[in-house]
C-alpha distance (Angstrom), angle and dihedral (degrees) to the residues before:
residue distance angle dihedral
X1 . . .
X2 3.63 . .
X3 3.89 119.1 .
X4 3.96 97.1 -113.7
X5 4.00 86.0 45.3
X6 4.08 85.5 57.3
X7 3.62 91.4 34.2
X8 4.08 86.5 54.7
X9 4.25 96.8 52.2
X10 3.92 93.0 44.1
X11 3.90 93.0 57.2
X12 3.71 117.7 100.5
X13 3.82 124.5 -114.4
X14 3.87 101.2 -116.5
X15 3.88 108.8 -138.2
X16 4.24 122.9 -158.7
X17 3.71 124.8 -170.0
X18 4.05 121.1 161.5
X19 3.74 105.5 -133.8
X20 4.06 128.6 23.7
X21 3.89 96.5 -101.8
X22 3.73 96.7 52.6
X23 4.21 79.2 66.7
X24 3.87 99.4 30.7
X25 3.98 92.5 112.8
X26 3.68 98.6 36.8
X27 3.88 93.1 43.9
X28 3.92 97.5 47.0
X29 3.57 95.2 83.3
X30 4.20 96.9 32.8
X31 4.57 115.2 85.8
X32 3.29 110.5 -115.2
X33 3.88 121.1 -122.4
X34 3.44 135.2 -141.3
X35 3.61 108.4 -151.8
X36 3.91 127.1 175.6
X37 3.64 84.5 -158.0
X38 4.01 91.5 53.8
X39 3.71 85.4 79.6
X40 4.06 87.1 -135.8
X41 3.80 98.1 -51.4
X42 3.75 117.4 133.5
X43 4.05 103.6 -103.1
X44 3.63 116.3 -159.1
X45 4.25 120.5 -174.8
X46 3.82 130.1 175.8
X47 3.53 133.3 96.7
X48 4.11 132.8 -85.4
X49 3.89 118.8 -153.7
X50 3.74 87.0 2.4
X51 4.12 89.7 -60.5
X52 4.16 120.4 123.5
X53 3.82 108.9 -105.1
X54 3.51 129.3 -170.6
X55 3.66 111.5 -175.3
X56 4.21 121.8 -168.4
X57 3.70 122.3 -173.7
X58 3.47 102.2 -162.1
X59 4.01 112.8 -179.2
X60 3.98 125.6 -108.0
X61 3.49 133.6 -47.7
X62 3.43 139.5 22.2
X63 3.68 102.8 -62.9
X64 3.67 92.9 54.5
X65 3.79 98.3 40.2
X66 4.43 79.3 56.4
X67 3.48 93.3 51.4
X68 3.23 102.6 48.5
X69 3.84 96.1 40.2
X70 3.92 80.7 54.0
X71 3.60 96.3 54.1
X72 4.37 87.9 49.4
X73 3.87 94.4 54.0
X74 4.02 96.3 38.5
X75 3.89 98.2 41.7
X76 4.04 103.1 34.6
X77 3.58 108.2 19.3
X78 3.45 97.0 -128.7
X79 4.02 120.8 -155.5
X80 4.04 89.8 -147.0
X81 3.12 135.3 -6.5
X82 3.82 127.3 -139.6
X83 3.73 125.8 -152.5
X84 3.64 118.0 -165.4
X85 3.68 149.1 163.4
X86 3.99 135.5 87.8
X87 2.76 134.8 -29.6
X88 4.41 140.3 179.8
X89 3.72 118.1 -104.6
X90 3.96 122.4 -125.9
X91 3.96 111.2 -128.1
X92 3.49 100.6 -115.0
X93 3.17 90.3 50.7
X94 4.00 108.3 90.6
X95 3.66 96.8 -137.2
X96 3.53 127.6 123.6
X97 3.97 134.7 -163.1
X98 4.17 108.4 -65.8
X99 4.00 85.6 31.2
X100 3.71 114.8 129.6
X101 3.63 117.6 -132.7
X102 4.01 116.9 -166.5
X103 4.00 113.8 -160.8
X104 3.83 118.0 -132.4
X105 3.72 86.6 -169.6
X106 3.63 144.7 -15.0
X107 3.72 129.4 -111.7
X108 4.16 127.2 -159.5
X109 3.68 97.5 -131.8
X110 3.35 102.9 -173.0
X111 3.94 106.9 22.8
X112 3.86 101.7 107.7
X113 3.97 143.6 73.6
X114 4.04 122.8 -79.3
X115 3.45 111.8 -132.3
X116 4.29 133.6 -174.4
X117 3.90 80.3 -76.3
X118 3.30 112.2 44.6
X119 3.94 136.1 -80.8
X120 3.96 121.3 -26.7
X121 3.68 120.7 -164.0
X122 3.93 125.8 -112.1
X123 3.95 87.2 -93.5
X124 3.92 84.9 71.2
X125 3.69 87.5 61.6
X126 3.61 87.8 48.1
X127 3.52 93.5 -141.3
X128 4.21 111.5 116.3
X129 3.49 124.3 -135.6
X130 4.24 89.6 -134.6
X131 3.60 131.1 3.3
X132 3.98 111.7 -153.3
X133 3.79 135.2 165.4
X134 3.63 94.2 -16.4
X135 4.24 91.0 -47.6
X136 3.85 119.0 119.2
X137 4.51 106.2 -154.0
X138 3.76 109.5 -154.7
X139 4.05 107.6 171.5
X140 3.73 102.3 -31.8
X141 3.34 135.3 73.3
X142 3.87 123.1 178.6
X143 3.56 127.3 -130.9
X144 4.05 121.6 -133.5
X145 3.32 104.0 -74.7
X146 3.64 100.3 -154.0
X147 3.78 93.9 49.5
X148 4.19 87.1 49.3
X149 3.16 91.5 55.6
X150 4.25 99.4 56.3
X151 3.43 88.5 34.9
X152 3.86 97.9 58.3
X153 4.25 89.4 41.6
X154 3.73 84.9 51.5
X155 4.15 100.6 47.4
X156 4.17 80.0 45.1
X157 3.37 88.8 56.6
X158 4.30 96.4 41.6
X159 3.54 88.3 50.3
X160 4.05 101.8 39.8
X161 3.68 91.9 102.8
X162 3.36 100.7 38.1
X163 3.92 97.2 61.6
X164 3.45 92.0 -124.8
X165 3.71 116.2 151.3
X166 4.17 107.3 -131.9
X167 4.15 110.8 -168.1
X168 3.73 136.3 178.2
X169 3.60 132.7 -151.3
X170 3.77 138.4 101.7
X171 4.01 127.7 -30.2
X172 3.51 130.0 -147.5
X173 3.74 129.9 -138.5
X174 3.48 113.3 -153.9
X175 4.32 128.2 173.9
X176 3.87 87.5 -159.4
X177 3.55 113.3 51.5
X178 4.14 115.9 -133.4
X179 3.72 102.5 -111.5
X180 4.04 102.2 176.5
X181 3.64 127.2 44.3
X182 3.69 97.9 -120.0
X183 3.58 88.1 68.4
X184 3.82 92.3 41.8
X185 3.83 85.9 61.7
X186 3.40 93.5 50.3
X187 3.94 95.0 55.1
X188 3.77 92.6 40.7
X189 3.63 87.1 54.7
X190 4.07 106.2 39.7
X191 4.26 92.5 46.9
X192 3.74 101.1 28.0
X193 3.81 85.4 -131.2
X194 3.75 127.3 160.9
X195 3.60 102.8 -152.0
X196 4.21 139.7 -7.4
X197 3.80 141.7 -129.7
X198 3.40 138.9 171.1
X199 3.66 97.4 -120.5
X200 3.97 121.5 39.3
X201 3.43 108.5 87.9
X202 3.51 92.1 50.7
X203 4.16 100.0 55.9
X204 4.37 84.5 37.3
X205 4.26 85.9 53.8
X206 4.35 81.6 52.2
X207 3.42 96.0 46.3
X208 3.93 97.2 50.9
X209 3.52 90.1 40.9
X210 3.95 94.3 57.7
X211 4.12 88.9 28.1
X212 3.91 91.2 -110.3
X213 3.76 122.4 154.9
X214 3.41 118.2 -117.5
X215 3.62 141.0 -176.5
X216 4.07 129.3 175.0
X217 4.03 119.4 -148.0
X218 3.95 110.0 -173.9
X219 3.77 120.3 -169.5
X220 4.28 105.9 -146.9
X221 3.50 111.6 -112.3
X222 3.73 102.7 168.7
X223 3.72 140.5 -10.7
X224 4.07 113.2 -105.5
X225 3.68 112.6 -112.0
X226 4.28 134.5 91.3
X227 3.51 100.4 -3.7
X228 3.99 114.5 -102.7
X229 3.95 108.3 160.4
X230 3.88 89.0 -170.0
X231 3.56 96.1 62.6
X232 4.22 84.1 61.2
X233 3.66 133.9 95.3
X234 3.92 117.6 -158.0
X235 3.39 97.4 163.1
X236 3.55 96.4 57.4
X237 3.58 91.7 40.6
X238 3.58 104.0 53.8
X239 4.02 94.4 36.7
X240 4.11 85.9 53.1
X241 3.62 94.1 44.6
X242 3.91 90.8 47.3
X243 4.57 94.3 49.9
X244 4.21 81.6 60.8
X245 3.66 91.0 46.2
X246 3.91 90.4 47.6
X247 3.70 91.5 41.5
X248 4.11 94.8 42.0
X249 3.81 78.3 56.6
X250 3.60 100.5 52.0
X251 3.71 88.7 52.5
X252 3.23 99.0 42.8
C-alpha cells in the first residue's frame, strides 16, 4: 500500500451539525474534547462502526457552519466531511416531517444583488465567490457525486420499512428563514430546491475550496410555508437524520 493510500483510511470522517440535538445520538457514545483551538464549539472524537469520527457542532448560520467546517479540515484532516441535521421541506416537494432529504448540491440563496425585478445571483455581479483550478463558483456548489449516490441507496434502504419517503435534489441556504408560504413558493420555484437550511452552502464552499468531500443528509422537520412551529417535529427529525448518518457510516 502506498503511504498516502494508508494515510487516506486512517483519517477521521469529520462530522458538522448546527445545534447539540441535531448530534445527540451520534455524540452519546463519542469523548468530548476540550480544545483551545475549538474556538468554544463542542468537539466530539471517537469512532462509530469501528471508523474515526470527529464530530463539530458549530452554532447557526453560515458563518459558524464555515468556521467550524474550517477548523475539521485544518486540524484533523478529515477524508469527508458530513454535514447533517434538519432541515424545512419545499411544498412541491412530497416530503413530510421525519423525511430525509439528501442534497445533490448546495445553492446560496440569498448571496446576490436585488434589482427592479427581483433578486439576481452573485454571477450577475460577475464577481465569484472562489476561483479554483481554472473553475469560477457563483451560488452552487456540488456535492461528491459518488458519495451521493451510496448515501441516498443506503438512507432508501434505512428507511424502506419505515415508509419514509427519502428524496434528492438541491438545498437551499438561506440567512433569513422563509416564514410564509408565498415566499416558500417563490424559493421552490427560482432554485428548483427541495428543501433549505441555514448552513449548507457554506461548509460545501469549504470543502471545494480545500478539495474535501462533502455530502449533506437533512432529516424533515417541517414543510416551508406560514410559519407554525407546532406543526414541527425536531426530535424526530434530527434522530432520523442522525440513524442514516450512523448507518452511511457503517457502510462506508
Amino acid at each position: 500500500m502506498r503511504k498516502e493510500e494508508a494515510v487516506r483510511l486512517t483519517s477521521p470522517i469529520g462530522l458538522i451539525s448546527a445545534v447539540s440535538f441535531e448530534g445527540e445520538v451520534i455524540q452519546r457514545d463519542l469523548q468530548k474534547v476540550h480544545e483551545k483551538a475549538s474556538c468554544g464549539i463542542a468537539l466530539y472524537k471517537g469512532k462509530i462502526h469501528n471508523k474515526p469520527v470527529v464530530s463539530i457542532t458549530s452554532g447557526i448560520g453560515k458563518t459558524n457552519a464555515s468556521r467550524g467546517a474550517t477548523i475539521l479540515i485544518e486540524r484533523f484532516c478529515p477524508v469527508i466531511i458530513v454535514n447533517f441535521g434538519v432541515g424545512g421541506a419545499y411544498p412541491s416537494s412530497g416530503m413530510k416531517a421525519g423525511d430525509i432529504a439528501i442534497a445533490e448540491k448546495e445553492i446560496y440563496g440569498d448571496e446576490g444583488v436585488s434589482l427592479r425585478d427581483g433578486f439576481h445571483t452573485v454571477e450577475t455581479i460577475g464577481i465569484p465567490f472562489l476561483v479554483k483550478a481554472g473553475e469560477r463558483y457563483f451560488n452552487e456548489f456540488q456535492v461528491d457525486k459518488k458519495i451521493f449516490k451510496t448515501a441516498v441507496s443506503i438512507a432508501q434502504v434505512t428507511h424502506h420499512a419505515s415508509r419514509l419517503t427519502v428524496k434528492a435534489g438541491p438545498f437551499l441556504t438561506l440567512s433569513n428563514c422563509t416564514g410564509t408560504l408565498k415566499r416558500a413558493m417563490e424559493l421552490e420555484k427560482k432554485f428548483n430546491a427541495i428543501c433549505e437550511n441555514m448552513e449548507g452552502a457554506a461548509v460545501a464552499h469549504v470543502c471545494v475550496s480545500y478539495g474535501i468531500p462533502m455530502l449533506e443528509i437533512r432529516g424533515i422537520s417541517n414543510t416551508v410555508g406560514n410559519r407554525d412551529i407546532k406543526k414541527w417535529n425536531l426530535k424526530q427529525a434530527a434522530e432520523n437524520c442522525q440513524n442514516v448518518v450512523i448507518e452511511f457510516l457503517r457502510r462506508l
